[in-house]
C-alpha positions in Angstrom: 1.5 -3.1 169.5 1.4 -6.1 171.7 1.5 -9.1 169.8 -1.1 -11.5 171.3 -2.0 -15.1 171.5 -5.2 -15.9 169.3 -6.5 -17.2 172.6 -5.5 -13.7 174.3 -7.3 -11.7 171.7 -10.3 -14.4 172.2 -9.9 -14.3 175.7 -10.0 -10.0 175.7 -12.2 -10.0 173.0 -14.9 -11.7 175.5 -14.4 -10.0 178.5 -15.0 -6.6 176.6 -18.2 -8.2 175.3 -19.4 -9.6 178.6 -18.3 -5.9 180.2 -20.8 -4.2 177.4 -23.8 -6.5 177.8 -23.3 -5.5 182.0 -23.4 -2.1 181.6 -26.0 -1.6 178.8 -27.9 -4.6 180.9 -27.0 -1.5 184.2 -28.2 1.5 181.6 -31.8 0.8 181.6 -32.6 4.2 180.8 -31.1 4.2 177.8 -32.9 3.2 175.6 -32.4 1.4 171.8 -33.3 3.9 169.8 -30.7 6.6 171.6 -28.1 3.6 171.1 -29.2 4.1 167.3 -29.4 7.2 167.2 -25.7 7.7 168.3 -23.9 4.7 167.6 -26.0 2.8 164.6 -26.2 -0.4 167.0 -28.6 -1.5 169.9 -29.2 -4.6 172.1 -30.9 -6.1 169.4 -28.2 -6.0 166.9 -25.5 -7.4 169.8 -28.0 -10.1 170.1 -28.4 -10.8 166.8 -24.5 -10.7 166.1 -24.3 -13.3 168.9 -26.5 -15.0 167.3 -24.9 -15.1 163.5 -21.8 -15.8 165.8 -23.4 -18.9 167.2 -25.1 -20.2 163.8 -21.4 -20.1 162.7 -19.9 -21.7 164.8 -22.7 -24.5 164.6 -24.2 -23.8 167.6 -28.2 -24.3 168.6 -29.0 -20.9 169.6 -32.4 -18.9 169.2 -33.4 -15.5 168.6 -34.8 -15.1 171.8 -32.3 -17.0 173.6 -29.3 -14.7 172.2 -31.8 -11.4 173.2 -32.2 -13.4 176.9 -28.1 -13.4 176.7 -27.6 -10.0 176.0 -30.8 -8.6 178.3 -30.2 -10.6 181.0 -33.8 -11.8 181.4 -36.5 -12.3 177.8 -37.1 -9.5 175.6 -40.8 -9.3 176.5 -40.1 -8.9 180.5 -37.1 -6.3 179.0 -39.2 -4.0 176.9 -42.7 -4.4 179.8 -40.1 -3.0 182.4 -37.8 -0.7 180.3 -38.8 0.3 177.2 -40.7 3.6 177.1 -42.4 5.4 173.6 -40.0 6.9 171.2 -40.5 10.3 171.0 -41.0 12.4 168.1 -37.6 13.9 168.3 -36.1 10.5 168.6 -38.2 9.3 165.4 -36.8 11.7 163.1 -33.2 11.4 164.6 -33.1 7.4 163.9 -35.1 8.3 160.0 -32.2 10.9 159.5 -28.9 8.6 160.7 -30.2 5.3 159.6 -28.6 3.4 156.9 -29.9 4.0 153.1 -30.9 0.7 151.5 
């Protein structure tokens, strides 16, 4: 393997980031609940590892601002022009591969 700066792996680390919030910001049609359903993590998550991110680091960041990061415009404008009903089928996928507490 490469060996690599700190600041490389930083510096990689965030353009993969800022390449996944373009495209799932691109992917409207798919929605969080398929991001669930297949990969155990949606927008919401990203934004609110961003967000545990920035409260580490000591940063003054809120909820909706981190969502607004990773949306690309707020959650409530998101969701009014995006976000469509779950289906039934999509329900009982996200009950069966959800985490146990």
């Amino acid at each position: 393997m490469t060996d690599l700066t700190k600041a490389q792996q930083t510096e990689l680390e965030a353009a993969a980031f800022r390449r996944l919030v373009a495209h799932l910001r691109e992917r409207t049609d798919v929605q969080n609940i398929d991001l669930m359903n297949l990969a155990g993590f949606c927008r919401n998550c990203l934004s609110n590892w961003y967000l545990d991110a920035a409260n580490k680091a000591g940063a003054a960041l809120t909820r909706d601002e981190s969502r607004e990061i990773v949306y690309g415009m707020p959650y409530e404008e998101w969701k009014a022009r995006n976000q469509s009903e779950a289906s039934d089928a999509q329900k009982a996928a996200f009950e069966v591969s959800r985490p146990k507490e």
